[in-house]
C-alpha positions as CSV (number, residue, x, y, z in Angstrom):
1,X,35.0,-4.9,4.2
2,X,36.5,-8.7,4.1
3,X,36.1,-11.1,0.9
4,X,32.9,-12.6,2.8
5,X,30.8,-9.4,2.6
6,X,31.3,-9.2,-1.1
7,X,28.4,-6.8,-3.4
8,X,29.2,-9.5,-6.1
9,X,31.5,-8.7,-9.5
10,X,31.7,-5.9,-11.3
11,X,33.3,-6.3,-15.0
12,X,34.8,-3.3,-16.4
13,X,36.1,-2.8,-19.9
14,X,38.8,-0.4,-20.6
15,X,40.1,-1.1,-17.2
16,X,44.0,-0.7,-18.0
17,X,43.8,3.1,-17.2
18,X,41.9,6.3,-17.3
19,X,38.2,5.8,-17.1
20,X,37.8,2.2,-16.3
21,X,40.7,2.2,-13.9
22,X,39.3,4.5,-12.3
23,X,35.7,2.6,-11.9
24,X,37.9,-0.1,-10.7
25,X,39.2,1.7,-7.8
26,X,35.8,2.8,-7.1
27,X,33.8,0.1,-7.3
28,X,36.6,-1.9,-5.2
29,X,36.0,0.4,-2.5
30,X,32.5,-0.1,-2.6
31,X,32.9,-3.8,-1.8
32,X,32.7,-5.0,-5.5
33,X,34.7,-7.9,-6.8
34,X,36.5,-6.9,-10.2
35,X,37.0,-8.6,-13.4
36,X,39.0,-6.0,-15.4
37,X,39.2,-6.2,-19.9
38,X,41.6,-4.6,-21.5
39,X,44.0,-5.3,-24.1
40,X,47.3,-5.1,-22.1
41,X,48.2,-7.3,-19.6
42,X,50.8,-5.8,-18.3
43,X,49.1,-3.1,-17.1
44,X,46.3,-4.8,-15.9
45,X,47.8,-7.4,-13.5
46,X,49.7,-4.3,-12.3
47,X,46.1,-3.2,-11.4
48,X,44.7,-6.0,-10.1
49,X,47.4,-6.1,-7.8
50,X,47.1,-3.1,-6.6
51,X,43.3,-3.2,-5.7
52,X,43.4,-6.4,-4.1
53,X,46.1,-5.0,-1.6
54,X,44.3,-1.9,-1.5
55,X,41.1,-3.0,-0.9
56,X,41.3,-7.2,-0.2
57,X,38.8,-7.6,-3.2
58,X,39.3,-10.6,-5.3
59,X,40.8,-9.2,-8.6
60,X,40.9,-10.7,-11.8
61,X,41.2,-9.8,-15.4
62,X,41.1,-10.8,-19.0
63,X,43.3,-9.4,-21.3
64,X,41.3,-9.5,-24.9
65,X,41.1,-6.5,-27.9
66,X,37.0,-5.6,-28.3
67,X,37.9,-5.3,-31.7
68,X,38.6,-8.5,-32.4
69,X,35.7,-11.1,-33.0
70,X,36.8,-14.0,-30.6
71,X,38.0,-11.8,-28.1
72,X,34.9,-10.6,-27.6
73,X,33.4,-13.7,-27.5
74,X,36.1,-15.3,-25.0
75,X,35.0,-12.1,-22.7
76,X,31.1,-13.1,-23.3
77,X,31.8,-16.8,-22.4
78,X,33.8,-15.9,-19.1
79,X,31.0,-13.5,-17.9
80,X,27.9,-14.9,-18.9
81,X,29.1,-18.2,-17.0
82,X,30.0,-16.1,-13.4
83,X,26.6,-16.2,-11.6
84,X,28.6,-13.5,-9.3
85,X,28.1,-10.7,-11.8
86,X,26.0,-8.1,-10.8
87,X,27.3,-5.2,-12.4
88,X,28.6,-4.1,-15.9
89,X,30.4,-0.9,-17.4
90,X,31.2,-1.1,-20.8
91,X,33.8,1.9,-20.5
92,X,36.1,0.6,-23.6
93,X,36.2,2.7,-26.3
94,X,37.9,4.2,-29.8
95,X,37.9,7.6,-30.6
96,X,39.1,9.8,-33.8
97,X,38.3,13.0,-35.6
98,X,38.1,11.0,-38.8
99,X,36.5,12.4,-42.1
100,X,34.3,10.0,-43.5
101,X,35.2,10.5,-47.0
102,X,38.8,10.0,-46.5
103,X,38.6,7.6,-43.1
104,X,40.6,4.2,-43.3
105,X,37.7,1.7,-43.4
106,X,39.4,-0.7,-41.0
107,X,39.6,2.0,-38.5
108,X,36.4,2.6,-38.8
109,X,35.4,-1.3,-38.1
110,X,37.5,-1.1,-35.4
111,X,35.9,1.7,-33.8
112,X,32.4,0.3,-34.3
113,X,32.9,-3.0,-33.2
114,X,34.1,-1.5,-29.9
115,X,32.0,1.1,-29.6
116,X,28.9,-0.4,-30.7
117,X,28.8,-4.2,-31.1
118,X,31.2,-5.5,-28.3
119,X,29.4,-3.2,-25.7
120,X,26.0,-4.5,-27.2
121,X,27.4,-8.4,-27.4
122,X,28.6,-8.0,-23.6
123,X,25.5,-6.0,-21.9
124,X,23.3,-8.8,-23.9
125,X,25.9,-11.5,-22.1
126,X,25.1,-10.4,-18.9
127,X,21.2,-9.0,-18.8
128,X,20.0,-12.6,-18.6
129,X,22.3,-13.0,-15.8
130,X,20.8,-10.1,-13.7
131,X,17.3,-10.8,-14.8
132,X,16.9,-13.9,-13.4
133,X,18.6,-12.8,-10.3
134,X,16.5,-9.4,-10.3
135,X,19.4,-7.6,-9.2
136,X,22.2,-5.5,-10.8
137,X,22.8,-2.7,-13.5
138,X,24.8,-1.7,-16.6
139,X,26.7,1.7,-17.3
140,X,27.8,2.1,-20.3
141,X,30.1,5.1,-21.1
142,X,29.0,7.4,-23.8
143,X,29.7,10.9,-24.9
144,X,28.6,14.2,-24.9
145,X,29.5,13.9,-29.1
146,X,26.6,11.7,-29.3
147,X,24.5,14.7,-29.6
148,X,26.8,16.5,-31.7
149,X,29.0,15.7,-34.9
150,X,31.7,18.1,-34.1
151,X,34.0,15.2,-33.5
152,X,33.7,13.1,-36.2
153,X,30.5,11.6,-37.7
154,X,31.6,8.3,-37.0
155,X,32.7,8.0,-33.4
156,X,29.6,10.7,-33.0
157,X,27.3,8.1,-34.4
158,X,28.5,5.3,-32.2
159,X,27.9,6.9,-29.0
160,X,24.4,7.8,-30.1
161,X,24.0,4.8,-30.5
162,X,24.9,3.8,-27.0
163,X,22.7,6.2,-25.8
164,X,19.6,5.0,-27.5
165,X,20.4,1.7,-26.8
166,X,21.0,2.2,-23.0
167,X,17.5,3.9,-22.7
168,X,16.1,1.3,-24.9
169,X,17.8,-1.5,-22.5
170,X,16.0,0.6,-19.1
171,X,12.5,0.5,-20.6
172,X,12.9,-3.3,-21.1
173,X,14.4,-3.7,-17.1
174,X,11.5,-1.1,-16.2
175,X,9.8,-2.2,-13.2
176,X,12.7,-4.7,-12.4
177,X,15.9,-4.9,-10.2
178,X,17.7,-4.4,-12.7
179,X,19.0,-0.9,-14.0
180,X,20.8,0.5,-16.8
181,X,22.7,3.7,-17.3
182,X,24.2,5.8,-19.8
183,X,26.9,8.6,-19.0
184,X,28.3,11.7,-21.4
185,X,31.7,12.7,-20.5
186,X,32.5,15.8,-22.2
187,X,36.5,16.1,-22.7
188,X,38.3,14.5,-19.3
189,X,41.8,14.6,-19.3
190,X,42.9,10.9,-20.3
191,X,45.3,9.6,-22.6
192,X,42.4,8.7,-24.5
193,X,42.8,12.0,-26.8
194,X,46.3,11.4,-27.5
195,X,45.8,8.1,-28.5
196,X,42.5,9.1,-30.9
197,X,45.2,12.2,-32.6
198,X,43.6,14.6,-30.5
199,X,44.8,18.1,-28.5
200,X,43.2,18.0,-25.5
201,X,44.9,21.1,-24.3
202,X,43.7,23.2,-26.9
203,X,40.4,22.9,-25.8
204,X,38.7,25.7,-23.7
205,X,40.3,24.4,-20.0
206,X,36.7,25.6,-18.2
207,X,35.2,22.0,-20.6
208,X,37.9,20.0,-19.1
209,X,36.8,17.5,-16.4
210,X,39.3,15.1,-13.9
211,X,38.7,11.5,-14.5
212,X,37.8,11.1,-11.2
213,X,35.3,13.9,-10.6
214,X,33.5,12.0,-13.8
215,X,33.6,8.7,-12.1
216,X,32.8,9.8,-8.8
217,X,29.8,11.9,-10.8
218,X,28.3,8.6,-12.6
219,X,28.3,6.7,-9.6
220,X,26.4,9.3,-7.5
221,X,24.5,9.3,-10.5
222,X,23.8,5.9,-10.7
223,X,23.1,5.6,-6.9
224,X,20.3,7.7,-7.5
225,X,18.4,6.3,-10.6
226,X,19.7,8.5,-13.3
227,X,19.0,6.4,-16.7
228,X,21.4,9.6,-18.5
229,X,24.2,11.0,-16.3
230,X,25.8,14.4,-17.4
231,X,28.2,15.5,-15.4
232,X,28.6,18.7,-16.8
233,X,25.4,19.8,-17.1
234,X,24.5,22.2,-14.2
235,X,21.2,22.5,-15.0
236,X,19.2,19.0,-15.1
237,X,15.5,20.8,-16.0
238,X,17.5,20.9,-19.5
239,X,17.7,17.7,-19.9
240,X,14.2,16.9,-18.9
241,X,12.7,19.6,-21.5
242,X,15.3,18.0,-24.7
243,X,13.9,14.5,-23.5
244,X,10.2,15.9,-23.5
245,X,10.7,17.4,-26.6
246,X,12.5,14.6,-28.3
247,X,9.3,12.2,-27.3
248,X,7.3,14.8,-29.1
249,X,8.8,15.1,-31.8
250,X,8.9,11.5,-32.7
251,X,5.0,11.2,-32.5
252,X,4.4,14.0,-35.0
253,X,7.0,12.3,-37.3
254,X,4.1,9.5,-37.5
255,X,1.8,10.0,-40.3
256,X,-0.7,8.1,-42.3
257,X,0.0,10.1,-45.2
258,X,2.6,12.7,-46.7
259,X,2.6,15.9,-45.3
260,X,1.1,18.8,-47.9
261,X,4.7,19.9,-48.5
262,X,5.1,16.9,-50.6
263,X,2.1,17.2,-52.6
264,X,2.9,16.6,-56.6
């Protein structure tokens, strides 16, 4: 595929390595023009490099830290202003085991304003974008931990966050071009867990998934509709029957009055 027969540009955070870089390749090979976010530079023009002789894809990055304030604004100005955007995955992310009680509370910032508030700043950059074009889609990378706090309360928190929000964010493009999707690695072999102080080789090795059998996962996912992508879960009627249940449970939490148990 030449430059000319372009599927538009697809911005990926995180791109330097692991996840994202992986996208990248991906997503190159689809046809996709890149703009790649990460905080080294280095690594991503090393990147770039290599998908535009790989693939003849016009590559292009912006080296910025999602943690910091005007970063993320910088990244929102650049991509909100490139009509060519048609596709976003917000695949940056911060990890850690960390105890609440005894967590440093900068590290804590840090991880939410990555986890939460630049993917939320960014995916609110671009909706508009698609909208009016009524064509394109968001995947934003989440985590199975968002529906368990064995990790850490805190990073567990933030990626239920991005799941609610991703769902909330495919009811509102409902009936649109436009699609969003949410995806739950479980533990994939990155240097994400060394860099969030964890041993990923002390896990059970059966729960350990390639980076690229995720990727290539989500995008098959994606291809086919999927608002939630779980790669490892063989069977999908599970996910169905917690989503059915979830949706009833939240009705019978409705109530004009207290329930008896809370009678004086």
């Amino acid at each position: 595929m030449s430059r000319n027969d372009s599927k538009g540009t697809a911005v990926i955070t995180g791109a330097s390595s692991g996840i994202g870089a992986v996208y990248a390749d991906r997503l190159a090979g689809q046809g996709y023009d890149l703009v790649l976010v990460a905080r080294r530079a280095d690594r991503l023009e090393e990147l770039a490099e290599k998908l535009r002789y790989a693939y003849d894809r016009k590559v292009s990055f912006i080296a910025a830290d999602l943690s910091d304030d005007e970063d993320v604004r910088r990244v929102e100005r650049v991509i909100s202003a490139d009509e060519s955007v048609k596709l976003l995955v917000n695949n940056a992310g911060l990890g850690g085991q960390m105890v609440i009680a005894k967590a440093d509370a900068d590290a804590v910032e840090r991880m939410i304003k990555v986890n939460v508030i630049a993917l939320t700043r960014l995916t609110r950059a671009v909706l508009p974008v698609l909208l009016a074009r009524n064509h394109g889609g968001i995947i934003n990378i989440a985590s199975v931990a968002a529906y368990g706090i064995a990790v850490g309360g805190i990073y567990s928190g933030t990626k239920a966050y991005v799941v609610n929000f991703t769902e909330a964010v495919q009811k509102e493009v409902a009936g649109t071009g436009v699609r969003a999707q949410v995806v739950l690695p479980g533990p994939i072999r990155t240097e994400f867990w060394e860099l969030s102080g964890a041993d990923i080789d002390s896990l059970n090795q059966d729960w350990v998934m390639t980076v690229d059998d995720l990727v290539d996962a989500s995008l098959t996912g994606f291809a086919q509709g999927e608002t939630i992508t779980a790669p490892g879960l063989a069977d999908a009627a599970k996910l169905d029957a917690y989503l059915g249940a979830r949706d009833s449970f939240y009705v019978s939490l409705i109530g004009g009055k207290p329930a008896a148990r809370y009678a004086a």
